[in-house]
C-alpha positions as CSV (number, residue, x, y, z in Angstrom):
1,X,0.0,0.0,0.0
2,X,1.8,3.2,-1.1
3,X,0.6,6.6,0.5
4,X,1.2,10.0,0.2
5,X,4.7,11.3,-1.1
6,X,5.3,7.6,-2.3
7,X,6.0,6.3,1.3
8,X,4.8,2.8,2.4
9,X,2.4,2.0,5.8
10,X,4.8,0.6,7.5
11,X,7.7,3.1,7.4
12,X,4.9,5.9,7.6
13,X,3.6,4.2,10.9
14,X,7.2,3.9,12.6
15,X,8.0,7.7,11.7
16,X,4.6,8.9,12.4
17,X,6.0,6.9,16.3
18,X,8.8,8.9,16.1
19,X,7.6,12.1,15.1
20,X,5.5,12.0,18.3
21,X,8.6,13.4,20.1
22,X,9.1,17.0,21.1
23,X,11.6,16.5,23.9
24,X,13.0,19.5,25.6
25,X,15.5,20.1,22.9
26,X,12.3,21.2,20.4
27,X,10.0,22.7,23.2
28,X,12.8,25.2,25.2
29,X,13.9,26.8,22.5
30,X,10.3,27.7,21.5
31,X,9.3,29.0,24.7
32,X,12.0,30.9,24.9
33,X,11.2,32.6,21.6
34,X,7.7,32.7,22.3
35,X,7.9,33.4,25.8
36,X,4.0,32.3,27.0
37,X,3.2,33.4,30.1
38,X,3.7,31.3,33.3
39,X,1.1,28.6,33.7
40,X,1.4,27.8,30.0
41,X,5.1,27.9,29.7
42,X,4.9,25.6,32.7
43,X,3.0,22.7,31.1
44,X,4.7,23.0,28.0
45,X,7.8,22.5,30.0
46,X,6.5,19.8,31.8
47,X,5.0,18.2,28.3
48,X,8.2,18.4,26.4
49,X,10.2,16.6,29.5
50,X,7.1,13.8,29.5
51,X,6.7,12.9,26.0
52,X,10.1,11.4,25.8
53,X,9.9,8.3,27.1
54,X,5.8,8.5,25.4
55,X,7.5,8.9,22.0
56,X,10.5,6.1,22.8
57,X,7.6,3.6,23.4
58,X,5.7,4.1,20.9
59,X,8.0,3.6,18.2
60,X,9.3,0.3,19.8
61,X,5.4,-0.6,20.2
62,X,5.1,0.5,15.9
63,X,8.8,-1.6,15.4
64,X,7.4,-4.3,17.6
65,X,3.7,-4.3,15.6
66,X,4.9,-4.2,12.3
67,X,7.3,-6.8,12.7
68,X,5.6,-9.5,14.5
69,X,4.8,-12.8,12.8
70,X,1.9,-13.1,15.9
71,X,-1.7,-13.6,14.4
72,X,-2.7,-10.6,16.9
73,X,-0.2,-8.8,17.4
74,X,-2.8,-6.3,19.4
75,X,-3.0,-9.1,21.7
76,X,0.8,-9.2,22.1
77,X,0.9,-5.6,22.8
78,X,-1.5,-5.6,25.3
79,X,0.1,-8.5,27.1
80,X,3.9,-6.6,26.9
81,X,1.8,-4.0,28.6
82,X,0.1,-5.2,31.3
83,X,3.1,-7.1,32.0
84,X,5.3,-4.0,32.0
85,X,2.8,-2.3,34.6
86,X,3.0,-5.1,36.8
87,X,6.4,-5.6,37.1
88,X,6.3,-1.5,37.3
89,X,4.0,-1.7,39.9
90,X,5.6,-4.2,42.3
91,X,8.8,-2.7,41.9
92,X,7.7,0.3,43.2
């Protein structure tokens, strides 16, 4: 299945996973040309520092989907997940 600008699902569905992340890198440097006013400039902060690790997973979740040979690899997904909050959870 080809898409726009000639690019495939599967490579537009891993970089769509990494495009996902502004990190601080992207989001300081705007704020500090913008300069928003304090509560805003606060969550952007905050949402720049967050998304991170939101964007890493996802594109090892897209890597990890498109790759699978699994039947269901939703199913697989869900079961890396739960696992992960688990093991999050009783480490804690």
């Amino acid at each position: 299945m080809l898409l726009l600008l000639d690019v495939s699902f599967k490579l537009a569905f891993i970089l769509s996973a990494l495009l996902v992340v502004s990190g601080p890198t992207v989001v300081g440097p705007i704020l500090s040309f913008a300069r928003p006013r304090e509560p805003v400039a606060s969550v952007l902060l905050w949402e720049g520092i967050i998304i991170d690790p939101i964007g890493a997973a996802l594109a090892v979740a897209a890597i990890s989907f498109i790759t699978s040979e699994n039947q269901n690899p939703f199913l697989s997904l869900f079961l890396t997940m739960i696992t992960g909050i688990i093991l999050g959870c009783s480490g804690h």
